[in-house]
C-alpha positions as CSV (number, residue, x, y, z in Angstrom):
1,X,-48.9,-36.8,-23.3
2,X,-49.9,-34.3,-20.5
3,X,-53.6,-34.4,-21.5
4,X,-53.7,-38.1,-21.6
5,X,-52.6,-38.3,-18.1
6,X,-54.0,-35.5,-16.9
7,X,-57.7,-37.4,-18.2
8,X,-56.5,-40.6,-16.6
9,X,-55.3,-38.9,-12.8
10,X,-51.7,-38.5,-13.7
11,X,-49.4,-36.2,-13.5
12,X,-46.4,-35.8,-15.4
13,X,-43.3,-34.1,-15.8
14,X,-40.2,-34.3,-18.4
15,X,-36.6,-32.8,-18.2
16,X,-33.6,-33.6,-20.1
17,X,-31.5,-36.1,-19.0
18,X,-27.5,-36.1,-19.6
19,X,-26.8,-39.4,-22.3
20,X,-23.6,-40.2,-23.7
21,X,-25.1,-41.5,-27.2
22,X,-27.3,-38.3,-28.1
23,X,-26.1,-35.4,-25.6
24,X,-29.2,-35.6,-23.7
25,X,-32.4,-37.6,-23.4
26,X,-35.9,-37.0,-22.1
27,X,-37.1,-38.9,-19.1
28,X,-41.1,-38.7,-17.7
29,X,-41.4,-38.0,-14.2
30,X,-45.2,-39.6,-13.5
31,X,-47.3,-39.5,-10.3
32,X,-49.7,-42.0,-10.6
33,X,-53.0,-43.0,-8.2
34,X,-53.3,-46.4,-9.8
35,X,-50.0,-48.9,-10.6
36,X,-49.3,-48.7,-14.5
37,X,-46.2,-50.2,-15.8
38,X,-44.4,-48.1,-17.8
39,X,-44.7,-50.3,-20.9
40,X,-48.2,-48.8,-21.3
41,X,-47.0,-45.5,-20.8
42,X,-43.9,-46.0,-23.5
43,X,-46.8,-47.4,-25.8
44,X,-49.1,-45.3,-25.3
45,X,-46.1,-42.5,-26.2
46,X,-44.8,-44.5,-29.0
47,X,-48.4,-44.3,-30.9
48,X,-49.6,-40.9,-30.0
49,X,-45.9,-38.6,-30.0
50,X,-43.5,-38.2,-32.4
51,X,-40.7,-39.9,-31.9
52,X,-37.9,-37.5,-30.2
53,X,-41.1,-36.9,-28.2
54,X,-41.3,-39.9,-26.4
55,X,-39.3,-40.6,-23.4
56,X,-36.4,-42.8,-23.1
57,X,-36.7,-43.6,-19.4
58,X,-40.2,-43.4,-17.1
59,X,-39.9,-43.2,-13.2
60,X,-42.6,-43.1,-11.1
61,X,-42.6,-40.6,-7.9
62,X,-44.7,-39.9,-5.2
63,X,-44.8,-36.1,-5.5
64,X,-43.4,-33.2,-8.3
65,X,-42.4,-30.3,-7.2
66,X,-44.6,-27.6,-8.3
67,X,-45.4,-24.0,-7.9
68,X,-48.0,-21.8,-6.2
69,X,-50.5,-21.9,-9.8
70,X,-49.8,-25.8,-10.2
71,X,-47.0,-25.8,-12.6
72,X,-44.5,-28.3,-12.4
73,X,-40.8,-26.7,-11.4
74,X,-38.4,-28.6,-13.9
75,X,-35.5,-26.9,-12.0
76,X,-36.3,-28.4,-8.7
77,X,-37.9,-31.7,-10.4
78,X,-33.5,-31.7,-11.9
79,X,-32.1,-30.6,-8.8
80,X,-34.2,-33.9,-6.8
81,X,-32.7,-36.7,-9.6
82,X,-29.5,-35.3,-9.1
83,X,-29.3,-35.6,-5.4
């Protein structure tokens, strides 16, 4: 998923999400340049991941959070969606 987006001028990041059917789901966090729905990004997931792989829930944000070498910070990326 990261590659594909990355190619396209996205950027992407996926935490685990609290669920009350499985214990926890995974939900993409994508900055995108140009509008996509996410329909083509859950297609686009559904044909190229496996299927635990793919996310349950896409949101679109303006910024992630990310560090001084350009990774994302999943710990700051949680502690935003729960504020």
């Amino acid at each position: 998923m990261h590659s594909h987006f990355t190619s396209q001028r996205y950027r992407s990041g996926r935490i685990g999400e609290a669920d009350d059917k499985t214990g926890e789901r995974v939900c993409a966090y994508i900055t995108v340049k140009d509008p996509q729905t996410d329909v083509n990004i859950m297609s686009y997931c559904r044909e190229h991941l496996t299927a635990y792989k793919v996310p349950k829930r896409v949101v679109f944000v303006k910024v992630l959070p990310k560090s001084t070498v350009g990774k994302i910070l999943r710990r700051e990326l949680r502690a935003q969606v729960n504020n």
